[in-house]
C-alpha positions as CSV (number, residue, x, y, z in Angstrom):
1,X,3.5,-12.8,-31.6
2,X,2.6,-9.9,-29.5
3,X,4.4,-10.1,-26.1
4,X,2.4,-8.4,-23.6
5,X,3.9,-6.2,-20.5
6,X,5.2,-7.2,-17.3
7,X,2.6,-6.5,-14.7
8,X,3.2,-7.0,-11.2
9,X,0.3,-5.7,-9.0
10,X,2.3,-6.3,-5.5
11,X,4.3,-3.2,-6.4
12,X,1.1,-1.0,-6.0
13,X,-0.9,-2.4,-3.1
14,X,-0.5,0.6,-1.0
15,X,-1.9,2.1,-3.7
16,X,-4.4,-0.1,-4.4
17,X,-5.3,0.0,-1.1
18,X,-5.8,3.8,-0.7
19,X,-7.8,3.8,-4.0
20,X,-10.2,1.2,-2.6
21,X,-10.3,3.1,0.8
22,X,-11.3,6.5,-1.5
23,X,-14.1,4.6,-3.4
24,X,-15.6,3.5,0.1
25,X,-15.8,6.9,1.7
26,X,-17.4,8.2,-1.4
27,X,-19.6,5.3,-1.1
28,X,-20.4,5.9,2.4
29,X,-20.9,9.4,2.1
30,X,-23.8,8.7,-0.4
31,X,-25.4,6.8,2.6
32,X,-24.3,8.7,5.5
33,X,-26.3,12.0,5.7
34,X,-26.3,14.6,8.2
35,X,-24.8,15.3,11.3
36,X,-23.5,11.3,11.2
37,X,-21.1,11.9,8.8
38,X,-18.1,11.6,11.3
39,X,-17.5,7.7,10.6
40,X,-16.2,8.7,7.1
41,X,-13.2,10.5,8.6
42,X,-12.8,6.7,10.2
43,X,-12.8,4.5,7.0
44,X,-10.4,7.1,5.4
45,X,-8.0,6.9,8.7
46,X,-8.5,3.0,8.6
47,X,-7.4,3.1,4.9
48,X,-4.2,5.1,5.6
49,X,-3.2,2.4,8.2
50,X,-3.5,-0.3,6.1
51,X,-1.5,1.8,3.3
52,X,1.0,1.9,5.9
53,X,1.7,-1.5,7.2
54,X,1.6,-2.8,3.2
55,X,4.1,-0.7,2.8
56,X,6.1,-1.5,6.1
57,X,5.4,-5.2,4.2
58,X,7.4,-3.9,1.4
59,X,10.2,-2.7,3.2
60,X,13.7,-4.0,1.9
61,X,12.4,-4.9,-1.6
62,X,13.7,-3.7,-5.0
63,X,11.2,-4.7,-7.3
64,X,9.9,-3.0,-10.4
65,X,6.7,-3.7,-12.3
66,X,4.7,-2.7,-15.2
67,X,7.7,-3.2,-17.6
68,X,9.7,-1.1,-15.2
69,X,7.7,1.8,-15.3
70,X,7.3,1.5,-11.2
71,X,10.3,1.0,-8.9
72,X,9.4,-0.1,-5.2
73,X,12.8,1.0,-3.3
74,X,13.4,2.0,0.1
75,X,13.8,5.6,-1.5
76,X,9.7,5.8,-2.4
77,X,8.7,4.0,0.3
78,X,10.0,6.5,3.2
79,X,8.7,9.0,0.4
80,X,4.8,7.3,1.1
81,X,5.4,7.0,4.7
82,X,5.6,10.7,3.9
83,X,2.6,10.8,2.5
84,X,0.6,8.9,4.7
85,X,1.8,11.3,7.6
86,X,1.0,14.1,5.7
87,X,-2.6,13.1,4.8
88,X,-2.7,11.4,8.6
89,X,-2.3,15.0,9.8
90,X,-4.7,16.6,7.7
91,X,-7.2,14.4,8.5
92,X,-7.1,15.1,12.5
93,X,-7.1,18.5,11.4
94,X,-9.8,18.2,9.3
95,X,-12.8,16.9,11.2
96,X,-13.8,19.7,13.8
97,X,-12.8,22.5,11.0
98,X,-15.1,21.3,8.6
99,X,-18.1,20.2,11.4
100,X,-17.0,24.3,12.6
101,X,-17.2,25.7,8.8
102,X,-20.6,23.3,7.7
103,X,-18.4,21.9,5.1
104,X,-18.3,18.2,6.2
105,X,-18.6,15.9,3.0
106,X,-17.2,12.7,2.1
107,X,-15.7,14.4,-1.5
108,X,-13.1,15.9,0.9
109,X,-11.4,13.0,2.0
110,X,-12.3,11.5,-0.8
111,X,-10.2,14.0,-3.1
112,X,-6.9,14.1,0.2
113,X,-6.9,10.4,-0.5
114,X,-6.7,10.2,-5.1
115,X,-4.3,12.8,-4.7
116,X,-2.3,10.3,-2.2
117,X,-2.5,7.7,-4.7
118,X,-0.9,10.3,-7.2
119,X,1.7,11.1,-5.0
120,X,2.5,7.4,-4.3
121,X,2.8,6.9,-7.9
122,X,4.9,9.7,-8.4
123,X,7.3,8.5,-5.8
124,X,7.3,5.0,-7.2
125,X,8.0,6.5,-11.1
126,X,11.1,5.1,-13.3
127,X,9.9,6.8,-16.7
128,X,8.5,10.4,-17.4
129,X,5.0,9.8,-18.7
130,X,4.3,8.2,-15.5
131,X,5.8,10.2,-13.8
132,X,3.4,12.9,-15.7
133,X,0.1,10.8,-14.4
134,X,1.2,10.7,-11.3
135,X,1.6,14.3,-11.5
136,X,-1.9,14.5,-13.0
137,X,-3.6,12.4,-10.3
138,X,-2.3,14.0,-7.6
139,X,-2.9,17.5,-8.9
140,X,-6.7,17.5,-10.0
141,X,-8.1,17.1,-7.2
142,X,-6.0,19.4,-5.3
143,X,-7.8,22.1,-7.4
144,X,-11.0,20.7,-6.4
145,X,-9.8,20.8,-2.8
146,X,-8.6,24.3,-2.2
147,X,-11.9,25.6,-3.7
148,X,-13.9,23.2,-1.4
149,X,-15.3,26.2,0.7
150,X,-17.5,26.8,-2.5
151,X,-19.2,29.5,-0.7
152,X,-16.2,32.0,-0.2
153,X,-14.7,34.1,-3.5
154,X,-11.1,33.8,-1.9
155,X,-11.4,29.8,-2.1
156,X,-13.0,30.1,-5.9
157,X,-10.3,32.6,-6.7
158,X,-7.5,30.1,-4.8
159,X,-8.4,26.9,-6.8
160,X,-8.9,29.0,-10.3
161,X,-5.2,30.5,-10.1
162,X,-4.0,26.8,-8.7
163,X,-5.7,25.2,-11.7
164,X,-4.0,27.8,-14.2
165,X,-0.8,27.6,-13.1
166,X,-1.0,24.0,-12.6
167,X,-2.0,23.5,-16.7
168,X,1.1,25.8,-17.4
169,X,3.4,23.1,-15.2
170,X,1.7,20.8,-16.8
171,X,2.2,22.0,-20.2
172,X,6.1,22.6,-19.3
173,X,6.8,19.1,-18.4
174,X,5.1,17.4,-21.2
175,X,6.9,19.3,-23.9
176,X,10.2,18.8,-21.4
177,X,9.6,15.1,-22.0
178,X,9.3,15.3,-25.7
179,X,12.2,16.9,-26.0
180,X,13.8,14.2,-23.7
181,X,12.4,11.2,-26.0
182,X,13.0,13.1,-29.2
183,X,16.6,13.1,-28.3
184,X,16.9,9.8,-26.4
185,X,14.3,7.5,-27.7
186,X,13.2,7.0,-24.4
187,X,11.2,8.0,-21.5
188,X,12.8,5.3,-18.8
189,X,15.2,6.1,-16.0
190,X,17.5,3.2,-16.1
191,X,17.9,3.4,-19.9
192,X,18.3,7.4,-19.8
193,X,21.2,6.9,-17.3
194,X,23.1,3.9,-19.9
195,X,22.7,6.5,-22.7
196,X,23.9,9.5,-21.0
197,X,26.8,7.2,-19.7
198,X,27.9,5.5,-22.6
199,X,27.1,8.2,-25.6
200,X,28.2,11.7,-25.5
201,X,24.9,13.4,-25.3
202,X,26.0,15.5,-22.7
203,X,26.2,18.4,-24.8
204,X,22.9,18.5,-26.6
205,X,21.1,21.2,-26.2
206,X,17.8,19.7,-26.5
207,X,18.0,17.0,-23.4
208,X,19.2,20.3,-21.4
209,X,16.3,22.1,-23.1
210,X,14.2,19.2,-22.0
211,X,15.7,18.3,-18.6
212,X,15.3,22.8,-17.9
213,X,11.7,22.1,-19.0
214,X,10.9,19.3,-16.8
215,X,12.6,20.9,-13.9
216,X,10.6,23.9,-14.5
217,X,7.3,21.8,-14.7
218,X,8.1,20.7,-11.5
219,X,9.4,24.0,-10.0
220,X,5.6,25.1,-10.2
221,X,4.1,22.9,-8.0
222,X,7.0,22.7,-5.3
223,X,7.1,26.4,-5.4
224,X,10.7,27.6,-6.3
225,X,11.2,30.9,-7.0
226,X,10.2,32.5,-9.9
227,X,7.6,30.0,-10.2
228,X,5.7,31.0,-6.8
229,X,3.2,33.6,-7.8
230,X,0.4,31.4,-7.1
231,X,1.1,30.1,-3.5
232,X,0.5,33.4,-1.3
233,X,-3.0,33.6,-2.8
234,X,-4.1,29.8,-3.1
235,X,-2.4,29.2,0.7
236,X,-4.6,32.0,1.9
237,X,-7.7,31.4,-0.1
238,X,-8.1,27.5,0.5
239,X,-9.2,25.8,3.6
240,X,-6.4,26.0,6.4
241,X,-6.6,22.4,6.5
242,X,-6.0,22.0,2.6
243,X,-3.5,24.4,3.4
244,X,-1.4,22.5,5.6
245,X,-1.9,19.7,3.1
246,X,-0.4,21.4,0.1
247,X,2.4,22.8,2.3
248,X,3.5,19.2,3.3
249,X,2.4,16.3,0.8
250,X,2.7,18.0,-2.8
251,X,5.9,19.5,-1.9
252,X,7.5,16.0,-0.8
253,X,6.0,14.2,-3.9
254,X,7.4,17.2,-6.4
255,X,11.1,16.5,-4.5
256,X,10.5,12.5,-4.2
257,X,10.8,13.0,-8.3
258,X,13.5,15.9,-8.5
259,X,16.0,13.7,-6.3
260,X,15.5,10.5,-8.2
261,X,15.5,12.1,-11.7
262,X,18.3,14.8,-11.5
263,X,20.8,13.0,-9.3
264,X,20.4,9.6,-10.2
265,X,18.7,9.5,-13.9
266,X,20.5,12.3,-14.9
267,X,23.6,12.2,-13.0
268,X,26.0,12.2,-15.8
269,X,25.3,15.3,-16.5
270,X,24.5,16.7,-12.9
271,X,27.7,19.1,-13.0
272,X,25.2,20.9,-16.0
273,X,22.3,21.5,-14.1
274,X,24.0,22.2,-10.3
275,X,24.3,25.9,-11.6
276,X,20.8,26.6,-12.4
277,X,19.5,24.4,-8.8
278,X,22.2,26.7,-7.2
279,X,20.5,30.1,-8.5
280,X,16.6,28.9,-7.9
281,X,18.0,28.1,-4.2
282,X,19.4,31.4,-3.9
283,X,16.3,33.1,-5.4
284,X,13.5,30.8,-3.6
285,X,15.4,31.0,0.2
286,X,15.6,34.8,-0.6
287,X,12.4,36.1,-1.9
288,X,10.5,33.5,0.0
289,X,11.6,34.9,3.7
290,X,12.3,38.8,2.3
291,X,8.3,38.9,1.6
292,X,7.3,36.9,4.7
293,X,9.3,40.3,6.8
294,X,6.1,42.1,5.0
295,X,3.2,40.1,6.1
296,X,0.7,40.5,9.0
297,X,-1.7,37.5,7.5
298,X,-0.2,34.0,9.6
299,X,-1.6,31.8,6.5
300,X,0.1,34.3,4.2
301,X,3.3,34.6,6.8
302,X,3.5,30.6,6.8
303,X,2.9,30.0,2.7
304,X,6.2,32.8,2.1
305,X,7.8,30.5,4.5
306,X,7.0,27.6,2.8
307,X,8.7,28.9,-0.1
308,X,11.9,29.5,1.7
309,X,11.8,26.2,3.3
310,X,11.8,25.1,-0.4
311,X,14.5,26.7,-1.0
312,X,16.7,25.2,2.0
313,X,15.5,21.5,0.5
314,X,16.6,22.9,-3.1
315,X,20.1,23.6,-1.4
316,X,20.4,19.4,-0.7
317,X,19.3,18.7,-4.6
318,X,22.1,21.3,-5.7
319,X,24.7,18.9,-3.8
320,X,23.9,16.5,-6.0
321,X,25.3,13.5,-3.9
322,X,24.0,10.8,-1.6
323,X,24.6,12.9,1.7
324,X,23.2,16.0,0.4
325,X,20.0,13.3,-0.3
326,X,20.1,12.4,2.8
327,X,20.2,16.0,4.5
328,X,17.1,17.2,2.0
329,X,14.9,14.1,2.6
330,X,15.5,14.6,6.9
331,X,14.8,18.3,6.1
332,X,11.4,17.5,4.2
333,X,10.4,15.0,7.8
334,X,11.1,17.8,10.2
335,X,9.2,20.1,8.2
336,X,6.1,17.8,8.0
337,X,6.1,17.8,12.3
338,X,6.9,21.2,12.6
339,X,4.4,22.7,9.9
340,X,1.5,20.7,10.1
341,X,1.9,21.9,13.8
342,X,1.6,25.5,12.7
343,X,-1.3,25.2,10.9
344,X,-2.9,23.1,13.4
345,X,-2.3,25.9,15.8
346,X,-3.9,28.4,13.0
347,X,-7.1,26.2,13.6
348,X,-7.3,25.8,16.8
349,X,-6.4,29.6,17.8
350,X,-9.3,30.8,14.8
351,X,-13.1,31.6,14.3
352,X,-15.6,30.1,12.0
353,X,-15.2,31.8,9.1
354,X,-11.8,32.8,9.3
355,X,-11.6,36.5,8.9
356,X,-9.6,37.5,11.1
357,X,-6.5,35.9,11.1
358,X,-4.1,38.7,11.4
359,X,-0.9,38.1,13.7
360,X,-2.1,40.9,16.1
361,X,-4.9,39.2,16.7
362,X,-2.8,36.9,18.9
363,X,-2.1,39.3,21.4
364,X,-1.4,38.7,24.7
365,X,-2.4,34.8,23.9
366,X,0.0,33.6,26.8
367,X,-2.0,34.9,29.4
368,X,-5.6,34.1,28.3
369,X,-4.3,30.3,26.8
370,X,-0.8,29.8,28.0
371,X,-0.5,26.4,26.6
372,X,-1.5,27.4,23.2
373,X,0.6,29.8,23.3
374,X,4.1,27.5,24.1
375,X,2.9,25.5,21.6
376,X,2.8,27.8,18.8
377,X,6.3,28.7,19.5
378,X,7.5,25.7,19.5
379,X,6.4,25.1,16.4
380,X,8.1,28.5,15.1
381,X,11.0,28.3,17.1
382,X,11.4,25.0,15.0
383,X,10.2,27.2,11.5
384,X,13.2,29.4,12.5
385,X,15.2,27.0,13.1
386,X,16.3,27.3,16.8
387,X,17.6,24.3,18.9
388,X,17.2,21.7,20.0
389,X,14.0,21.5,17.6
390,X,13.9,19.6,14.3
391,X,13.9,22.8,12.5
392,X,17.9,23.6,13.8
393,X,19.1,19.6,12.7
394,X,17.7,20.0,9.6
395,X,19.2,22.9,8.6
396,X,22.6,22.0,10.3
397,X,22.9,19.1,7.7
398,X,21.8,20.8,4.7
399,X,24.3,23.7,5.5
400,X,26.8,21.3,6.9
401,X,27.0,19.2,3.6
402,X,26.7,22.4,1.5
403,X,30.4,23.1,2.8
404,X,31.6,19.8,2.6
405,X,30.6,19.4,-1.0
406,X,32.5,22.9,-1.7
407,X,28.8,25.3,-1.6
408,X,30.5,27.3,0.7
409,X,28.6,30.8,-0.8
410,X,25.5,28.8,-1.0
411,X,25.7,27.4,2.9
412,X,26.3,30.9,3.7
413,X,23.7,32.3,1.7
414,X,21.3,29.9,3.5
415,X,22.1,30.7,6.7
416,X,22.1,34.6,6.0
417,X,18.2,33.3,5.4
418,X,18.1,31.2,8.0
419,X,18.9,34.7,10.4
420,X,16.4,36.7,8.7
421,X,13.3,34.2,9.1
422,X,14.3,34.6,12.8
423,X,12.8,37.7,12.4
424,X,9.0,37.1,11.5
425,X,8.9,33.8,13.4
426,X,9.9,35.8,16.7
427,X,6.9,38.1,15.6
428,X,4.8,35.8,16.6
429,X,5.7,34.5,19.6
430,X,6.4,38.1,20.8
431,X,2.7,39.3,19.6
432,X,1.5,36.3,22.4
433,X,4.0,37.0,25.1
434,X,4.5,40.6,25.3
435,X,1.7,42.7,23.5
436,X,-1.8,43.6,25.0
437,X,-4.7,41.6,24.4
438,X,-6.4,41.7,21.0
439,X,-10.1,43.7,20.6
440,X,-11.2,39.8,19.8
441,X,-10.3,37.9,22.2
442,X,-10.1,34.3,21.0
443,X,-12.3,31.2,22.6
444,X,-9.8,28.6,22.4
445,X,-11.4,25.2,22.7
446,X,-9.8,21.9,22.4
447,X,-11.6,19.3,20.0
448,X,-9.7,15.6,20.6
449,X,-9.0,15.2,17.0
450,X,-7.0,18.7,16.5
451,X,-5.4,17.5,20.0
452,X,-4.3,14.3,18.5
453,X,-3.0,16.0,15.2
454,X,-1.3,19.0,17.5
455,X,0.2,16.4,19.7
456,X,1.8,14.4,17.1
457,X,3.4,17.3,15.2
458,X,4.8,18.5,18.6
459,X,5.9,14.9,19.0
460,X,7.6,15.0,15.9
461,X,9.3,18.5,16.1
462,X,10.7,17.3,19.4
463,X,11.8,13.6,18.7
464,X,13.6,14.8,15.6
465,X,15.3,17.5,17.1
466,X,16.5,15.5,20.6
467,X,17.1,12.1,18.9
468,X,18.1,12.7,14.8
469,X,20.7,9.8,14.7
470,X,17.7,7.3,14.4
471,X,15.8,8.8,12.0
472,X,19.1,9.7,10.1
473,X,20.0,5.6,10.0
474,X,16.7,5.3,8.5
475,X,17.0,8.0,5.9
476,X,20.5,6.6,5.0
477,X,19.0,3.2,4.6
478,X,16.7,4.8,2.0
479,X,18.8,6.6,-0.1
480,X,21.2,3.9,-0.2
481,X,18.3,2.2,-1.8
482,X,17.9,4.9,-4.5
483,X,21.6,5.0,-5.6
484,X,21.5,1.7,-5.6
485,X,18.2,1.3,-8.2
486,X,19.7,2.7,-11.0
């Protein structure tokens, strides 16, 4: 007799949820034409609410479902509370840029949302090959989405080079994961950990051929160094909205994986891999903030820093314990507050059609828009990592537990970094405080929903900084969760 899979549908009803509310936009949008299309943005913010308080519902549960292949933990759910931020965010963003760039259209939240639901599945993964279609969901229609300004070469060129390199990431993990069941006979996490633990397997070469693989699959879409080549260009090419977006959401869903497979799936054979997570920190921290000295483009400034800020979360996953968990996972929460802000500040301080977003062109913002001005560098003060901002707490516990876990080079090699992204951060604020006004001088205006979005990244950036020991508890309580799974 056949026995047929354990399938328990509570364990996805955020996702459920944020599928249904992406059908209904697209449905509404068939409906909705012209300049009425503004309600859409509500049915997709509705929809993330609901997400949110299922998964508030879920809260405290260890559960699995479809034969184990999906864990619910504390550990993925603070990872979707992530998400939902993330897309939150680029939704307020989104509305008065795409009504300023005649690009409103349901497909756009449409495509923020199915990409949530791949995230949320990736999060939620015990097993590679679902792991691998949550990668899949989530990715396709990010290349649909930083092409979405269909009438601009740049945005074609952006979501061409993100769609190569993304079937090359692709391609990597899939043969990783063969390798990984050709030796192991198996795909799930709990049963990868018994094996590792109980057989000596540590030494084959093809699970490290395999794990190298997968890690390198996943390298590409959070952007570690050498794997980065496609950022600068697709960052700068895509909406700055969709920009913002791929900074935050992508690059928590590619960790929520890293964190749960390499220090708790793979963990008996952690020592093995801290070497090579060791030397892509090094190189991602490095390159990332040594090429952001060079640039006089803010979207291109902020993707090189998004590389580096990569590289300080890589630093946490190279501790390979609970704590340097912990310190990664806070990091990866300021940084959603602090650069969503940024970008929302990129919006708000631009021009329809976005040509002219050169650094200079923010001179002597302070005097024209003083406001604007304090709140752009609080947002970089926070990038750079200056007190009492989120920014400077993160990076205090990543370096902090570096030491204590005996990474006393890499701590030090992080806060060399650190130092040097001063540099370009101060740029900016410097260009708006102390240089003459630009040739174009920018119209600031101040649409409510880029208020609310700006407002709530400010929020963030200072809540975290002033009060971390809450959101610390909270983290804790997650993680504690996630070494406890498996």
């Amino acid at each position: 007799m056949i026995s047929l899979p354990i399938i328990n549908f509570s364990v996805i009803y955020p996702e459920i949820i944020i599928l249904v509310t992406a059908i209904a936009v697209l449905i509404a949008d068939l409906f909705i034409k012209g300049d009425r299309r503004a309600p859409i943005s509500l049915i997709a913010l509705a929809g993330i609410i609901m997400a949110a308080f299922a998964i508030h519902a879920q809260w405290g549960a260890n559960v699995s479902g479809f034969s184990g292949a999906i864990i619910v933990d504390n550990y993925a759910l603070l990872f979707k509370y992530i998400f939902l931020v993330g897309a939150l965010l680029t939704l307020f963003l989104s509305v008065w840029y795409l009504q300023r760039e005649e690009l409103f259209s349901g497909e756009y939240f449409f495509f923020i949302l199915i990409s949530i639901v791949g995230m949320m599945i990736l999060s939620s993964s015990n097993e590679l090959i679902t792991a691998f279609l949550g990668l899949e969901i989530m990715s396709i229609p990010l290349y649909l989405l930083a092409g979405f300004d269909k009438g601009k070469l740049r945005s074609n060129e952006a979501a061409l080079k993100y769609l190569l390199m993304g079937a090359f990431a692709s391609g990597f993990l899939i043969y990783g994961i063969a390798f990984i069941y050709g030796s192991m006979g198996t795909t799930n996490f709990d049963e990868i950990v018994r094996a590792l633990s109980s057989d000596s397997l540590d030494t084959d070469p093809l699970i490290l051929i395999g794990i190298s693989m997968i890690v390198i699959g996943f390298a590409f879409k959070t952007a570690f160094v050498p794997f980065h080549s496609w950022v600068p260009d697709v960052y700068t090419g895509a909406p700055t909205p969709v920009t913002a977006f791929f900074s935050i959401a992508p690059k928590a869903a590619g960790f929520a994986i890293l964190f749960r497979l390499l220090t708790v799936a793979f963990s008996p054979i952690f020592v093995n891999l801290s070497t090579m997570l060791w030397v892509l920190a090094v190189l991602t921290m490095s390159v990332g903030n040594l090429i952001a000295l060079t640039q006089r483009n803010i979207k291109r400034m902020l993707a090189y820093s998004s590389i580096a800020h990569a590289g300080y979360i890589l630093v946490s996953l190279a501790i390979g314990t609970s704590k340097g968990t912990e310190a990664g996972l806070f990091y990866l929460l300021a940084y959603t507050a602090m650069n969503a802000g940024a970008f929302g500040m990129v919006i708000l301080l631009g021009h329809k059609g976005e040509d002219d977003l050169t650094i200079s062109s923010y001179g002597g913002l302070s005097r024209r828009h003083p406001v604007a001005a304090a709140t752009m560098s609080l947002f970089m003060f926070s990038l750079a990592g200056i007190p009492p901002t989120a920014g400077f707490i993160g990076k205090f516990n990543i370096f902090s537990n570096a030491i204590s876990a005996g990474f006393i080079w890499l701590a030090i090699i992080g806060v060399i970094n650190s130092v040097i992204s001063v540099y370009y951060y101060l740029r900016v604020i410097i260009t708006m405080y102390m240089k003459p006004e630009a040739d174009s001088v920018t119209t600031v205006t101040y649409p409510p929903s880029l208020l609310v979005a700006i407002i709530l990244a400010a929020w963030g950036t200072l809540h975290i900084g002033l009060f971390p020991n809450g959101w610390l508890l909270f983290i804790r309580e997650s993680v504690v969760g996630l070494y406890q799974a498996l």
